[in-house]
Each structure stands twice: as C-alpha cells, then as structure tokens.
Backbone as CSV, one residue per row, in Angstrom:
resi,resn,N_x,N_y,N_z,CA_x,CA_y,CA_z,C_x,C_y,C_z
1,UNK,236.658,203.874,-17.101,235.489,203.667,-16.288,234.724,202.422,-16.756
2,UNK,234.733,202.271,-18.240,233.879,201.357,-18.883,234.630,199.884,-18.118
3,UNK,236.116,199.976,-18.150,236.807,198.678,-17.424,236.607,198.424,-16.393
4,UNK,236.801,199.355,-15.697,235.877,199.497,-13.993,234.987,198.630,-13.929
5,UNK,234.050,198.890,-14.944,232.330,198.307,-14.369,232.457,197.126,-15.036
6,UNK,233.007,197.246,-15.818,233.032,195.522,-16.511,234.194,194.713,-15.018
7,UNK,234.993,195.006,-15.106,235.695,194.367,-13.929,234.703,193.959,-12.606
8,UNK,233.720,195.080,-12.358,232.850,194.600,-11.100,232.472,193.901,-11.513
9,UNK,231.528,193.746,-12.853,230.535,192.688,-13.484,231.128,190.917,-13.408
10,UNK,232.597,191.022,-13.413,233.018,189.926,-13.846,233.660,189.255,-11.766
11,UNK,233.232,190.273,-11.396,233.334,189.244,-9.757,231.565,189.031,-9.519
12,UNK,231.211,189.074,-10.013,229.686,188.799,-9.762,229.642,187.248,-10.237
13,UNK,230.673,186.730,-11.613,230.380,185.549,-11.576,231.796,184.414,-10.873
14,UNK,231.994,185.300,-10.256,233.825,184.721,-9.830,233.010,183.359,-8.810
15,UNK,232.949,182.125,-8.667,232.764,181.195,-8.082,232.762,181.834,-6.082
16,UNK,231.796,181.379,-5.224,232.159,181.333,-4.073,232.369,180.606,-3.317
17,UNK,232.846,179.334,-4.036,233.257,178.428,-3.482,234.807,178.188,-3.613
18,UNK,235.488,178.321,-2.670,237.359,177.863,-2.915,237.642,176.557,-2.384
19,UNK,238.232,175.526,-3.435,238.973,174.159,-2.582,239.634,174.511,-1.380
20,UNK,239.555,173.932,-0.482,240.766,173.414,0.908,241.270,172.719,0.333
21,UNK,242.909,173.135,0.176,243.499,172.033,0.294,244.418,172.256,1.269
22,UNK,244.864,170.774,1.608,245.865,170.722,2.949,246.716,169.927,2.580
23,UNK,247.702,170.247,3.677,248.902,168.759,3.725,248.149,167.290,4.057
24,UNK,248.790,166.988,3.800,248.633,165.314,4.449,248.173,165.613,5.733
25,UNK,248.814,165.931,6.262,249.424,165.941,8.204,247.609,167.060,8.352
26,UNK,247.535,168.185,7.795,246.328,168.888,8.296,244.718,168.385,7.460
27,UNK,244.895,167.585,6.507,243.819,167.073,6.305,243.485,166.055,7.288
28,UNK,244.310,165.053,7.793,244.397,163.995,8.474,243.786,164.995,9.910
29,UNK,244.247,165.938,10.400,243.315,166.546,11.312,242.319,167.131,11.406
30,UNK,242.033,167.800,9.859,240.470,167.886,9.294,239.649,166.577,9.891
31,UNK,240.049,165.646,9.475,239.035,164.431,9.296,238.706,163.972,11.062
32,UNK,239.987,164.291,11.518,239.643,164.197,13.351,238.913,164.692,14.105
33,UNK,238.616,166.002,13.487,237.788,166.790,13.996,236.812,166.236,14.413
34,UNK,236.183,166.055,12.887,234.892,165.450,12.634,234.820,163.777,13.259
35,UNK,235.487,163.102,13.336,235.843,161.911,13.610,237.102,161.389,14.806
36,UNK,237.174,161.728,16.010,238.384,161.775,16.961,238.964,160.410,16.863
37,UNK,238.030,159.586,16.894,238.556,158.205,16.619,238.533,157.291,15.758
38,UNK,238.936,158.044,14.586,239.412,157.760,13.080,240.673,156.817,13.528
39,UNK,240.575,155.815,12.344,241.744,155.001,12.156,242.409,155.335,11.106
40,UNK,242.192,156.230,10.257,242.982,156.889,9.527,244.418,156.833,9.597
41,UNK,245.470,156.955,8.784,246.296,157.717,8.882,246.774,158.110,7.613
42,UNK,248.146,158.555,7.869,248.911,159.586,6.963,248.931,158.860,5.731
43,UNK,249.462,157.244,5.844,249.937,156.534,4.995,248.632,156.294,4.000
44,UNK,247.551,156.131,4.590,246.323,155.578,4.293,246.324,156.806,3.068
45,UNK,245.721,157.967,3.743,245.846,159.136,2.647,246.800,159.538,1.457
46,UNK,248.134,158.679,2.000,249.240,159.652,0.579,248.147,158.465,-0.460
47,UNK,248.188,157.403,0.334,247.620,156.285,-0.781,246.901,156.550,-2.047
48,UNK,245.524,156.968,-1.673,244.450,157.170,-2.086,244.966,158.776,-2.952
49,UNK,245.391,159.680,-2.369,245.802,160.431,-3.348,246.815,160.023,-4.519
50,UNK,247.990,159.152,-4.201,248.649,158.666,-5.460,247.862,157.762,-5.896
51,UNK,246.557,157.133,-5.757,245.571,156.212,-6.628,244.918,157.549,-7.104
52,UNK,244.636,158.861,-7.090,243.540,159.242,-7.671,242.210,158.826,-6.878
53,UNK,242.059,158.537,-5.978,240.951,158.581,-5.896,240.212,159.842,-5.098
54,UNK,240.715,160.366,-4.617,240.619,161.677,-4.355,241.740,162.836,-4.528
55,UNK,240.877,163.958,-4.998,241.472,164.714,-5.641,243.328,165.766,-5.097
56,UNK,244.265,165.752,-5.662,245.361,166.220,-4.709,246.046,166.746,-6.231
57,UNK,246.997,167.778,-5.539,248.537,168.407,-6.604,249.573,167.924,-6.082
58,UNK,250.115,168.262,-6.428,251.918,168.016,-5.892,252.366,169.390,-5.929
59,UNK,253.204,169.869,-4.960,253.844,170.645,-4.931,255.572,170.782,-4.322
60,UNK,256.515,170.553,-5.068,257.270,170.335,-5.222,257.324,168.759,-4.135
61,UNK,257.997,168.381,-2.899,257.924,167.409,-2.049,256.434,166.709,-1.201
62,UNK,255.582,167.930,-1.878,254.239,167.630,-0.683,253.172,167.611,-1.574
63,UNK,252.235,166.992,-0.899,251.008,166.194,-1.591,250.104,166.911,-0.782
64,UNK,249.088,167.919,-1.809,248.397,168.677,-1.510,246.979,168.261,-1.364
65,UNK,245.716,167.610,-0.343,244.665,167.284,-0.601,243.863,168.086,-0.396
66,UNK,242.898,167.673,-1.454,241.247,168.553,-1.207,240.559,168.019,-0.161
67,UNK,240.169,168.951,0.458,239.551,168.033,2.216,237.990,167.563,1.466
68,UNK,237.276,168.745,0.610,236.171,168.426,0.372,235.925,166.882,-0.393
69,UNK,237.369,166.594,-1.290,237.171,165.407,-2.043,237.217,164.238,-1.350
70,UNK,238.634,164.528,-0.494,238.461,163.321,0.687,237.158,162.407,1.812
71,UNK,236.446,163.687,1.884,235.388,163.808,2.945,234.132,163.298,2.130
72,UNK,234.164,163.166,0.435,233.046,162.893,-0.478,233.658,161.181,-0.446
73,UNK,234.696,160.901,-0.426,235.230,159.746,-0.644,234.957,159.239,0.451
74,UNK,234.949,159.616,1.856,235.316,158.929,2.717,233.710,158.575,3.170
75,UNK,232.899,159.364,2.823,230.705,159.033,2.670,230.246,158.260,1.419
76,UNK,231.493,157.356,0.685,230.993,156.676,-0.407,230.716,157.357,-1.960
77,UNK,230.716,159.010,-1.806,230.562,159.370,-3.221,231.836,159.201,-3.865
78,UNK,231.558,159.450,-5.138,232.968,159.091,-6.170,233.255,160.007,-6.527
79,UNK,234.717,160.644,-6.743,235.200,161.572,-6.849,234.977,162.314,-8.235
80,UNK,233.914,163.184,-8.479,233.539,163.574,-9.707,234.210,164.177,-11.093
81,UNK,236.197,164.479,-10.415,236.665,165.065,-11.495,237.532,163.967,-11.821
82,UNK,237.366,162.743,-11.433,238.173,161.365,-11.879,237.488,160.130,-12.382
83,UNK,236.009,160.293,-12.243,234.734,159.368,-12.839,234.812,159.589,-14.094
C-alpha cells in the first residue's frame, strides 16, 4: 500500500508536457498548417536537423523532429538544449 501511494505521489511530479516529434514529411505539415504558404521544404528541414539547430533523434533510417523546437527556431529563438 505504502508503494501504491508513493507511486501516486511520484505522477504528481511526472512533467505535463510531452515533445512532438514527427517525421520530416509530418512536421513539414505541422508548419503548413500554421503557414499554407511556407517555402519550406523537406530538404530545408533534414538540413537544420543534421546542423543541430533544432532539436531531432534518429531512428534507425528516419529523422525524428521536435515540432516545438522547429517552430522556436523558425520565430528566431535559439534552440535551448544546443546553446
């Protein structure tokens, strides 16, 4: 029981915020949303993720981006876990 309540205790500080991340291909339509006539593209993005400048993983063949990092990059802020 004592694990129980400690277990609740410990989602109380569990973060409520989760990264998006997307493919290439669905971040690039993230950003359309917001922007239909973006000049963006695919190529533009692998870019900037293999520079680091916004935040991405790899997963095995595919390049995973954070929409939130992209979208901080793309309003001029600097990407805070690469400063």
């Amino acid at each position: 029981m004592l694990f129980q309540h400690l277990q609740t205790m410990g989602d109380l500080f569990r973060p409520l915020f989760m990264a998006k991340f997307r493919t290439i291909a669905k971040a690039l339509e993230e950003v359309k949303k917001i922007d239909p006539d973006t000049c963006l593209s695919d190529y533009v993005l692998r870019r900037l993720a293999s520079e680091e400048k916004i935040s991405q993983i790899q997963s095995g063949n595919k390049t995973l981006v954070e929409v939130e990092s992209l979208l901080d990059f793309l309003n001029g802020e600097e990407n805070q876990e690469r400063s």
